[in-house]
HTML snippet that shows the backbone in 3Dmol.js (N, CA, C, O; Angstrom):
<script src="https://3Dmol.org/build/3Dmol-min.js"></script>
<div id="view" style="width:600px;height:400px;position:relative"></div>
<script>
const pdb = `
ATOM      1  N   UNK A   1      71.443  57.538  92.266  1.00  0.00           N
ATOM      2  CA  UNK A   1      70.479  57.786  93.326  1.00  0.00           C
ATOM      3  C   UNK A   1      71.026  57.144  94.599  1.00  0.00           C
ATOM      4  O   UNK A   1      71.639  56.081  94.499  1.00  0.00           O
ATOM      5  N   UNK A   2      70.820  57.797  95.950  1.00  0.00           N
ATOM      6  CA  UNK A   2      71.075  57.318  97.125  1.00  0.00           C
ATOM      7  C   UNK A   2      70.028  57.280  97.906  1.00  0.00           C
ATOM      8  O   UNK A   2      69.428  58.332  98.128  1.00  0.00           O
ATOM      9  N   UNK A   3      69.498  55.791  98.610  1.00  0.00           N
ATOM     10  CA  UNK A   3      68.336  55.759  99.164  1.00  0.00           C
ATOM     11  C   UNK A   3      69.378  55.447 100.387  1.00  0.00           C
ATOM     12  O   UNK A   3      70.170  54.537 100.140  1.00  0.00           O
ATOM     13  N   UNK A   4      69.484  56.026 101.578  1.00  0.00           N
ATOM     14  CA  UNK A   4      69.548  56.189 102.833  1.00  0.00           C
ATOM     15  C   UNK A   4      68.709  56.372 103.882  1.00  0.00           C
ATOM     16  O   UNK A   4      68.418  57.515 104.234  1.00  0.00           O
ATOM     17  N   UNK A   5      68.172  55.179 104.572  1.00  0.00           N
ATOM     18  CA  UNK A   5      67.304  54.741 105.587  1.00  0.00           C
ATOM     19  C   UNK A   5      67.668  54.477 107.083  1.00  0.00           C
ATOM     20  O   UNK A   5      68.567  53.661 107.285  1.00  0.00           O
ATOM     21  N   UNK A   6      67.222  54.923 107.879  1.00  0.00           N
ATOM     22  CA  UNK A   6      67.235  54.711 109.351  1.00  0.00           C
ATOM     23  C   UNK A   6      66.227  54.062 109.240  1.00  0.00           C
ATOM     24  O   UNK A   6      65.303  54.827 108.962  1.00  0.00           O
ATOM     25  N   UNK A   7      65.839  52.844 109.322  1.00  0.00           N
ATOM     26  CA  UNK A   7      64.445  52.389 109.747  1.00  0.00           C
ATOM     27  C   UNK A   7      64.243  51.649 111.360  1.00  0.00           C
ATOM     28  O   UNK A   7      64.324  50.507 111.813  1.00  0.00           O
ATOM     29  N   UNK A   8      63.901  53.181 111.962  1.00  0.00           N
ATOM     30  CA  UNK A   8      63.166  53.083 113.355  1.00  0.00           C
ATOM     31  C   UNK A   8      61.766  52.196 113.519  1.00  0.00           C
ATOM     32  O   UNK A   8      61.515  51.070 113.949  1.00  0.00           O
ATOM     33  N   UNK A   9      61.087  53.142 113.030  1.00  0.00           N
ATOM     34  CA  UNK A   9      59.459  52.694 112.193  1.00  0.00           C
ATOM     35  C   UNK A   9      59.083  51.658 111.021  1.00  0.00           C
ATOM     36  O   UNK A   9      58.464  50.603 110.885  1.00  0.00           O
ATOM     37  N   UNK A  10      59.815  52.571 110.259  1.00  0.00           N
ATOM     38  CA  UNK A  10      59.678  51.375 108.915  1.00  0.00           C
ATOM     39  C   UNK A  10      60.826  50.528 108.823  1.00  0.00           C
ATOM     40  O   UNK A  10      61.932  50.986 108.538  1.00  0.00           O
ATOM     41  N   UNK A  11      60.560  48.959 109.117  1.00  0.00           N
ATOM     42  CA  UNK A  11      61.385  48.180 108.535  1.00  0.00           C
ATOM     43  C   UNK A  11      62.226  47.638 107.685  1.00  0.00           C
ATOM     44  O   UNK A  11      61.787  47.205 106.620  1.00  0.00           O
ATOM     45  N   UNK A  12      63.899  47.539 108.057  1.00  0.00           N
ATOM     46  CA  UNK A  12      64.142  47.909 106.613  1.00  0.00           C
ATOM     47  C   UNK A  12      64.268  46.656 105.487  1.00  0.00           C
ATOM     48  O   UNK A  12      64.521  46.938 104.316  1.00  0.00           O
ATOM     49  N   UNK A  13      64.097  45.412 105.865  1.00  0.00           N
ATOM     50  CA  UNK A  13      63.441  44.664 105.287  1.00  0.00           C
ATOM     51  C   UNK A  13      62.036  44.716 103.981  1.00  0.00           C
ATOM     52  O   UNK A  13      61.831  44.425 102.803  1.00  0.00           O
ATOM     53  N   UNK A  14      61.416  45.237 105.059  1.00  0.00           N
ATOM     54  CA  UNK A  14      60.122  46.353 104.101  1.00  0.00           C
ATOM     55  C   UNK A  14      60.482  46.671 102.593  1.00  0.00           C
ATOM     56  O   UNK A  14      60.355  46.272 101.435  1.00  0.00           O
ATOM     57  N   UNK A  15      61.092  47.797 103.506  1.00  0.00           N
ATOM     58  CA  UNK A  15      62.131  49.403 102.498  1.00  0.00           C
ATOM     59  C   UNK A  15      62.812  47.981 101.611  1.00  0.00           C
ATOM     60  O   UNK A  15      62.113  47.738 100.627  1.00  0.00           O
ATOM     61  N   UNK A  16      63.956  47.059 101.754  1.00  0.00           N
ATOM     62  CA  UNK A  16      64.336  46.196 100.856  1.00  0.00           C
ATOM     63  C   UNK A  16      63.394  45.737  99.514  1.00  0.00           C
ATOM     64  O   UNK A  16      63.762  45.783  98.340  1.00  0.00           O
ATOM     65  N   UNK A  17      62.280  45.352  99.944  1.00  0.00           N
ATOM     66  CA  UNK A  17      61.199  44.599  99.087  1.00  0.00           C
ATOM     67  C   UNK A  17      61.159  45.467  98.321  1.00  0.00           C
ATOM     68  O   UNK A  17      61.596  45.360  97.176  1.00  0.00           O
ATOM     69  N   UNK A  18      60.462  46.831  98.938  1.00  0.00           N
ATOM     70  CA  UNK A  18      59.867  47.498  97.679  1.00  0.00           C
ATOM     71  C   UNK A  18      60.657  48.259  97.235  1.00  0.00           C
ATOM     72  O   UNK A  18      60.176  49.303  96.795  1.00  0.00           O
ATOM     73  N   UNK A  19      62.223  48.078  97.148  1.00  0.00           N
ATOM     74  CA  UNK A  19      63.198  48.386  96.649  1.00  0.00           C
ATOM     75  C   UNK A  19      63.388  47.636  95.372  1.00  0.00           C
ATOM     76  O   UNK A  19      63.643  48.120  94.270  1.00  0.00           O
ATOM     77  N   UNK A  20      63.234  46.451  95.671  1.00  0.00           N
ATOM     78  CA  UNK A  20      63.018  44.893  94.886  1.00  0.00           C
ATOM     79  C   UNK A  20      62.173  45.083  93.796  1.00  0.00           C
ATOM     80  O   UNK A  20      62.469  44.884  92.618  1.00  0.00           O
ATOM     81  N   UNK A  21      60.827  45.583  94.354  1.00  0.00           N
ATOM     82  CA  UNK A  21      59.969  45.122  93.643  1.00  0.00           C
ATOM     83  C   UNK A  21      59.704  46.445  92.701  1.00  0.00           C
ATOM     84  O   UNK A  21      58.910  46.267  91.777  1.00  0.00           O
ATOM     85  N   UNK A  22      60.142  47.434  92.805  1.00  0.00           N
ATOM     86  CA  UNK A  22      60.184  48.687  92.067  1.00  0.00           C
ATOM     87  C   UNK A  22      61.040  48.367  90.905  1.00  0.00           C
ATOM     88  O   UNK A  22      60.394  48.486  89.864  1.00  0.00           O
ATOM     89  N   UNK A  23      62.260  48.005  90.714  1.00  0.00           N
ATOM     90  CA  UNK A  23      63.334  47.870  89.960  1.00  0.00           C
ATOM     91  C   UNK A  23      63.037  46.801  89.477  1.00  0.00           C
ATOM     92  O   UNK A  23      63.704  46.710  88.446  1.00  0.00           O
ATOM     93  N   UNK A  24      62.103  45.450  89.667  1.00  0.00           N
ATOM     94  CA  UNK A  24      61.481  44.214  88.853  1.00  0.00           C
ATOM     95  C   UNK A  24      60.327  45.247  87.911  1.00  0.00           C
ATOM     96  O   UNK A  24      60.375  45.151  86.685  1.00  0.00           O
ATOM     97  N   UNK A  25      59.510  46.030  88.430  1.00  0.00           N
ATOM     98  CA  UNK A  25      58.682  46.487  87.681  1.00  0.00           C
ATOM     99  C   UNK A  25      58.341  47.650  87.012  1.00  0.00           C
ATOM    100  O   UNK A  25      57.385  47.900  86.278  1.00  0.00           O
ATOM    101  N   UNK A  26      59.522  48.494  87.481  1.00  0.00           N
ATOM    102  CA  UNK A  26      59.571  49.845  86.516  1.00  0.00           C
ATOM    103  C   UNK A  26      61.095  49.501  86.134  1.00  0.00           C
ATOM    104  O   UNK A  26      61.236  49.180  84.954  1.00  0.00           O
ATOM    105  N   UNK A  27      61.698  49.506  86.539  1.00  0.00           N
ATOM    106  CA  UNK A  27      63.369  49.062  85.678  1.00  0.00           C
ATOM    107  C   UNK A  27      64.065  50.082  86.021  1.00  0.00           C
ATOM    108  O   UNK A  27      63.786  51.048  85.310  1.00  0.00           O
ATOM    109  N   UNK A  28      64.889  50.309  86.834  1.00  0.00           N
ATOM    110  CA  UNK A  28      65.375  51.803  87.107  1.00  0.00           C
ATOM    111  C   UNK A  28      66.787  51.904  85.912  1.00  0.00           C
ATOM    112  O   UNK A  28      67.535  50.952  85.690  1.00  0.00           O
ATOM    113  N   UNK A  29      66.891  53.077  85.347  1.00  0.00           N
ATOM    114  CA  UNK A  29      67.615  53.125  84.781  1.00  0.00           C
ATOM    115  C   UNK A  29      69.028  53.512  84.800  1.00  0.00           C
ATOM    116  O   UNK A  29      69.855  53.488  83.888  1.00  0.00           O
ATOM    117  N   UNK A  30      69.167  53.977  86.375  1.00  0.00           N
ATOM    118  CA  UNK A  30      70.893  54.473  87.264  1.00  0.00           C
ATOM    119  C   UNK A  30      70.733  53.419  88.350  1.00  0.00           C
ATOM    120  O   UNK A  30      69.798  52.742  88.776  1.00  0.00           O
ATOM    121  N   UNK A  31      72.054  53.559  88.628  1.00  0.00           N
ATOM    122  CA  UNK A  31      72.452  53.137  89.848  1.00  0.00           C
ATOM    123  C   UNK A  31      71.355  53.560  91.073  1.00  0.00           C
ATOM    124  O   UNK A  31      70.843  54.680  91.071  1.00  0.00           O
ATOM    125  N   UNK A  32      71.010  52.443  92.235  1.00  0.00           N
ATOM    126  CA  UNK A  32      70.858  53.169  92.924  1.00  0.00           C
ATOM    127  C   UNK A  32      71.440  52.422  94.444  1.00  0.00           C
ATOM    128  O   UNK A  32      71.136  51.267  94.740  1.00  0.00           O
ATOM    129  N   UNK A  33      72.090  53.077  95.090  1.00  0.00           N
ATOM    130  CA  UNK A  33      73.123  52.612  96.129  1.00  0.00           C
ATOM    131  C   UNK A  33      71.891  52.597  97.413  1.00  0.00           C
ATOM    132  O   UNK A  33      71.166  53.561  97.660  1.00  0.00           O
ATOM    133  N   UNK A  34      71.868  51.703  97.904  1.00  0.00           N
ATOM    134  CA  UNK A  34      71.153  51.357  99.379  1.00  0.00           C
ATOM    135  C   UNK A  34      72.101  51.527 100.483  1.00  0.00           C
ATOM    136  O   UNK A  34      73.037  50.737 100.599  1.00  0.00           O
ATOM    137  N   UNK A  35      71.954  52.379 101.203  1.00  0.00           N
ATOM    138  CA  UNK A  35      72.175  52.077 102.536  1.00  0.00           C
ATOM    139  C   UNK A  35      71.167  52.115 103.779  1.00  0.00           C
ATOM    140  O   UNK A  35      70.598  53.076 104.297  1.00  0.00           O
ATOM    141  N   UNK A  36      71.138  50.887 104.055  1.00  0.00           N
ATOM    142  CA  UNK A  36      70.299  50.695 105.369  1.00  0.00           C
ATOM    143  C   UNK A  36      70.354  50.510 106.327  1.00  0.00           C
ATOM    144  O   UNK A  36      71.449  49.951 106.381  1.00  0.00           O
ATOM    145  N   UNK A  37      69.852  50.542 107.661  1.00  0.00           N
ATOM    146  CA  UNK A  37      70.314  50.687 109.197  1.00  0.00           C
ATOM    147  C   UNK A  37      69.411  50.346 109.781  1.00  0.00           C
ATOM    148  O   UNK A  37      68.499  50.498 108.969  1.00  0.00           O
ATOM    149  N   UNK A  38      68.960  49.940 110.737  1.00  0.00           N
ATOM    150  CA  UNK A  38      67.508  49.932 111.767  1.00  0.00           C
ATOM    151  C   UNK A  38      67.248  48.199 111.728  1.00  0.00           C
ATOM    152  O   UNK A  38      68.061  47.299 111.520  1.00  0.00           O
ATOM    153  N   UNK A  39      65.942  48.148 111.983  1.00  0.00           N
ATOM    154  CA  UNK A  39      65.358  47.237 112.343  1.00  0.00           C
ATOM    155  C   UNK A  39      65.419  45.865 110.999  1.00  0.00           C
ATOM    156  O   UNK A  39      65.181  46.149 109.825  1.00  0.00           O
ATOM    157  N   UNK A  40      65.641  44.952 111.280  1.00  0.00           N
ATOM    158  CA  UNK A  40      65.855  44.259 110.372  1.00  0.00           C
ATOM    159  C   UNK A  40      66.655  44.201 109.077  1.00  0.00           C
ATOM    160  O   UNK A  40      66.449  43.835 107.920  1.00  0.00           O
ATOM    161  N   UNK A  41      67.896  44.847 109.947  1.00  0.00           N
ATOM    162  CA  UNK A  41      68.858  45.265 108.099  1.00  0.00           C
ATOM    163  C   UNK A  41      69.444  43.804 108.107  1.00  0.00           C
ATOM    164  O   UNK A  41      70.070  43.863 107.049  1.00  0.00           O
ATOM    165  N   UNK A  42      69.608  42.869 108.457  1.00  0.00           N
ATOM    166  CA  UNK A  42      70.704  41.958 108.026  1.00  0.00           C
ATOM    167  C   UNK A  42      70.078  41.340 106.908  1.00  0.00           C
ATOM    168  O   UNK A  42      70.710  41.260 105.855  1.00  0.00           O
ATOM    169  N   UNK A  43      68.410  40.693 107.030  1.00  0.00           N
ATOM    170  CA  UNK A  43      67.513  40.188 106.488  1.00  0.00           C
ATOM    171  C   UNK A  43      67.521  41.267 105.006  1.00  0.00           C
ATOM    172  O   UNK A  43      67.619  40.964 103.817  1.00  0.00           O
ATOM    173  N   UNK A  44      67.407  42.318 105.536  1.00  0.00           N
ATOM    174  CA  UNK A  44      67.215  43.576 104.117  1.00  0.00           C
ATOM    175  C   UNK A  44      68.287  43.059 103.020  1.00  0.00           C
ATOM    176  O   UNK A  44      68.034  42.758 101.853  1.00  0.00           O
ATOM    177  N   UNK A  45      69.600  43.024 103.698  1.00  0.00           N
ATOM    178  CA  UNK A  45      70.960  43.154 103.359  1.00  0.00           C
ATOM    179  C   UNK A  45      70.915  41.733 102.189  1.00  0.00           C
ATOM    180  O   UNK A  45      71.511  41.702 101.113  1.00  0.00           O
ATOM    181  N   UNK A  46      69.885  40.443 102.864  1.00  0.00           N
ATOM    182  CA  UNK A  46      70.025  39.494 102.384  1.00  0.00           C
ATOM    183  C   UNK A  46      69.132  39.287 101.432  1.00  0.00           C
ATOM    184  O   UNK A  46      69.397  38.420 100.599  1.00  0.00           O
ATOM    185  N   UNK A  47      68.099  39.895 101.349  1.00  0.00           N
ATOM    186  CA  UNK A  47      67.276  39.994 100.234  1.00  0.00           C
ATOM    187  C   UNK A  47      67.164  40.726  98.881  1.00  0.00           C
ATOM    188  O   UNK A  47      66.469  40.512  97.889  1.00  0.00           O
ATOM    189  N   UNK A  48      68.389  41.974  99.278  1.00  0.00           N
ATOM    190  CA  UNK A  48      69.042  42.918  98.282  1.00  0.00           C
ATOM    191  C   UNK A  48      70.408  41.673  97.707  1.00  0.00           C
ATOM    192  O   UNK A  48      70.531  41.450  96.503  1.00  0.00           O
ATOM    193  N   UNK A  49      70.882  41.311  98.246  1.00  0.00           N
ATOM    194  CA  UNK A  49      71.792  40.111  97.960  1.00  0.00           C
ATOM    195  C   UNK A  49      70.926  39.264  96.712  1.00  0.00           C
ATOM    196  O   UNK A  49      70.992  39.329  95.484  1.00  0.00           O
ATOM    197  N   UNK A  50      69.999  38.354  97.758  1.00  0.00           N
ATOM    198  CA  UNK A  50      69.591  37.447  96.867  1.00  0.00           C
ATOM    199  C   UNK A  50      68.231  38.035  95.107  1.00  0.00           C
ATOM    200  O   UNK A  50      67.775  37.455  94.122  1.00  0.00           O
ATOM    201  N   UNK A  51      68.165  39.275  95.636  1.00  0.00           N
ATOM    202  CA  UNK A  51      67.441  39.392  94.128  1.00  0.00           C
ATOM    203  C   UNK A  51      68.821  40.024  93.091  1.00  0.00           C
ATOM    204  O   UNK A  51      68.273  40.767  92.277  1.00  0.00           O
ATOM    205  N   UNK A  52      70.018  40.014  92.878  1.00  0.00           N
ATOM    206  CA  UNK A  52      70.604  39.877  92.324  1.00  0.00           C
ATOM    207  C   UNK A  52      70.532  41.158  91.177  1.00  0.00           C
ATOM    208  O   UNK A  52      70.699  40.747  90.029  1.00  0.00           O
ATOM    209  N   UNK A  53      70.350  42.374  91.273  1.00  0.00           N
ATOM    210  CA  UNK A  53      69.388  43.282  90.434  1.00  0.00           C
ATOM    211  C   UNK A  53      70.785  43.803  90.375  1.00  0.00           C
ATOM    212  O   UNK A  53      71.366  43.813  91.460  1.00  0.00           O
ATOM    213  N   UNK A  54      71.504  44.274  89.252  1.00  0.00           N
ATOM    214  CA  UNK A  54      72.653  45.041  89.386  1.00  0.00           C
ATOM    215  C   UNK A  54      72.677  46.697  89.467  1.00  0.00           C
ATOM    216  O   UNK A  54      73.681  47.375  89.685  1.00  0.00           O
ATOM    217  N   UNK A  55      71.525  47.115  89.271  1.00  0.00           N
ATOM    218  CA  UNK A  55      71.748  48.117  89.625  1.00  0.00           C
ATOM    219  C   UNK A  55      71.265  48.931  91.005  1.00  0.00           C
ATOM    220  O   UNK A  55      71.230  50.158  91.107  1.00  0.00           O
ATOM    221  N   UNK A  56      70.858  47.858  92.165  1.00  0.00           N
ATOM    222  CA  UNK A  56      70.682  47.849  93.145  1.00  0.00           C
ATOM    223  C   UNK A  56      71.656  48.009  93.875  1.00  0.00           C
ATOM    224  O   UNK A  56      72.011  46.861  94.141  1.00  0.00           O
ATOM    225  N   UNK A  57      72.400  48.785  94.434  1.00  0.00           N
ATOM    226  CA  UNK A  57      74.241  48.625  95.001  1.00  0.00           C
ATOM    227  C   UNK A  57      74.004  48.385  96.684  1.00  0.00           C
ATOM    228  O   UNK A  57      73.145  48.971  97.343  1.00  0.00           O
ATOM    229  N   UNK A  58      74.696  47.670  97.060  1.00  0.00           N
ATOM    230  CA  UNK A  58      74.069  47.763  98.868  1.00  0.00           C
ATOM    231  C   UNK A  58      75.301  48.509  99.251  1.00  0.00           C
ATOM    232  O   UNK A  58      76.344  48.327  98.623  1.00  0.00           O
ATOM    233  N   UNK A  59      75.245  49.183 100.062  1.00  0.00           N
ATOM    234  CA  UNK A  59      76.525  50.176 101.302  1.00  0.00           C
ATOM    235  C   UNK A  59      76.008  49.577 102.450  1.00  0.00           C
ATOM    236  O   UNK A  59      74.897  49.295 102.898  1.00  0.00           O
ATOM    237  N   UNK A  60      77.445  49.452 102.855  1.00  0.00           N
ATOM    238  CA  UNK A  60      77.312  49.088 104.445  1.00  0.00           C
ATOM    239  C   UNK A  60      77.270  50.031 105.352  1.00  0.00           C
ATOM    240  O   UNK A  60      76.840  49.707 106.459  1.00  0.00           O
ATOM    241  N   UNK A  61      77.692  51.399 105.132  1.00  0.00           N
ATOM    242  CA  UNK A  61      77.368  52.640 105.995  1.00  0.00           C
ATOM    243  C   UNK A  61      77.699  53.875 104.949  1.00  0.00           C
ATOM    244  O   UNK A  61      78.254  53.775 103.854  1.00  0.00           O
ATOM    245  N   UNK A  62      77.150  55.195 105.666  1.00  0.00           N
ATOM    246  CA  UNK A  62      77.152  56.417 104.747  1.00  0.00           C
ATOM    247  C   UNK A  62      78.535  56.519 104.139  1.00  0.00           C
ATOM    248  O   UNK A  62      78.479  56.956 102.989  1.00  0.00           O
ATOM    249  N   UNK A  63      79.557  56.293 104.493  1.00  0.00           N
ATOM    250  CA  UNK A  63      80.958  56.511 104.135  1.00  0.00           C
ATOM    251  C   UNK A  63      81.146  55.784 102.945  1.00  0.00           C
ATOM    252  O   UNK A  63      81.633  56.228 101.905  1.00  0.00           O
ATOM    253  N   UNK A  64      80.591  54.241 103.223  1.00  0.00           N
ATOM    254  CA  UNK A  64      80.857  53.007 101.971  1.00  0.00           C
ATOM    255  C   UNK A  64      79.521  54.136 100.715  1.00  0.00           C
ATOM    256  O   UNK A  64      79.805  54.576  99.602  1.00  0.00           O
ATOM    257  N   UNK A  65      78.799  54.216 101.111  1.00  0.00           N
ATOM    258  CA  UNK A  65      77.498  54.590 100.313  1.00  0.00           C
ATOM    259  C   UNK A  65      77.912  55.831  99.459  1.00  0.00           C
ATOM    260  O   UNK A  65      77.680  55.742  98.254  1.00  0.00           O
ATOM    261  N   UNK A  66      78.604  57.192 100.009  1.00  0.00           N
ATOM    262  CA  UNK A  66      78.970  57.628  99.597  1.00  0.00           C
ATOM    263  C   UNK A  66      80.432  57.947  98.099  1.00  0.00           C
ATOM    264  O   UNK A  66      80.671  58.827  97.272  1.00  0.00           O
ATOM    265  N   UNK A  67      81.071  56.525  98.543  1.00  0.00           N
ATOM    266  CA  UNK A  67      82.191  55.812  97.634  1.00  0.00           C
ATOM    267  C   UNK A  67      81.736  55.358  96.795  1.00  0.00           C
ATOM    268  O   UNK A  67      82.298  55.486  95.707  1.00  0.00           O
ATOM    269  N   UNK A  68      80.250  54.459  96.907  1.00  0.00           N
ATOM    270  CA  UNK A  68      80.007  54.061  95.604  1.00  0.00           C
ATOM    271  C   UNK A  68      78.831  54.898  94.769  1.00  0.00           C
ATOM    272  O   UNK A  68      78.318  54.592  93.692  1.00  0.00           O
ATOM    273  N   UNK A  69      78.622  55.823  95.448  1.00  0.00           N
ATOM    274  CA  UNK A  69      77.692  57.053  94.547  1.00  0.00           C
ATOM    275  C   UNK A  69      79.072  57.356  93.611  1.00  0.00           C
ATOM    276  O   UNK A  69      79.182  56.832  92.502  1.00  0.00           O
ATOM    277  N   UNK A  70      80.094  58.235  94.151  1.00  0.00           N
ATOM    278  CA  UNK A  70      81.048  58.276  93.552  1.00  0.00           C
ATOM    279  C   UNK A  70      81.510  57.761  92.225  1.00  0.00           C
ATOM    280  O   UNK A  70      81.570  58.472  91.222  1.00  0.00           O
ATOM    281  N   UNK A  71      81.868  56.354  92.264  1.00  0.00           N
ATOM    282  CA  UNK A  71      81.921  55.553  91.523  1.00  0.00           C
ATOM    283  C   UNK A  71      81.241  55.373  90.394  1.00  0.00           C
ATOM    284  O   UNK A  71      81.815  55.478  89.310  1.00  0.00           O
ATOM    285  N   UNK A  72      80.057  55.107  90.477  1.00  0.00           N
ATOM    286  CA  UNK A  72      79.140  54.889  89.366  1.00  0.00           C
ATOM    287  C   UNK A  72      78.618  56.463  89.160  1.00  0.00           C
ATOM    288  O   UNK A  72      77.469  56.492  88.720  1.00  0.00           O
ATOM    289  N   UNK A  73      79.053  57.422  89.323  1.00  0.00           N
ATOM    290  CA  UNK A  73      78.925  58.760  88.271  1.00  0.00           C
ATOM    291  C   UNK A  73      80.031  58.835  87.544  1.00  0.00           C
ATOM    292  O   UNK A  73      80.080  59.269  86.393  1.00  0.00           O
ATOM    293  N   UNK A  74      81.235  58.290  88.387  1.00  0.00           N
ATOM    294  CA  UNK A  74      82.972  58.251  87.476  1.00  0.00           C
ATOM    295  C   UNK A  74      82.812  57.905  86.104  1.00  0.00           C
ATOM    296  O   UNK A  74      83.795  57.830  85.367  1.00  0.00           O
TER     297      UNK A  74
END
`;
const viewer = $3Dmol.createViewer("view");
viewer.addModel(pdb, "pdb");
viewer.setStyle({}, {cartoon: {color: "spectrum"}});
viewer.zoomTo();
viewer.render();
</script>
């Protein structure tokens, strides 16, 4: 799965959490690669960091994001 966010509006800090908190409480069962952009990504970046979820993947832009979709279907 590729969740790709511009967050103009929605924060992507936000979008981080309940990224977080989805995969603590339903358990996702693929990969799913984050890439985020907008308002508050460093904080996002650091909270996808610190919950440590492995199948949470962070991309640093569509290009990186796209490499590691790649990857984890290989």
């Amino acid at each position: 799965i590729l969740v790709n966010i511009f967050g103009g509006i929605a924060k992507c800090d936000t979008i981080a959490e309940a990224l977080i908190a989805a995969a603590r409480e339903i358990g996702f069962k693929v990969p799913v690669v984050v890439r985020l952009e907008g308002t508050n990504v460093e904080r996002a970046r650091e909270l996808l960091a610190e919950a440590n979820i492995d199948v949470l993947v962070p991309a640093d832009d569509l290009t990186d994001a796209a490499k590691k979709v790649c990857a984890q279907v290989a």
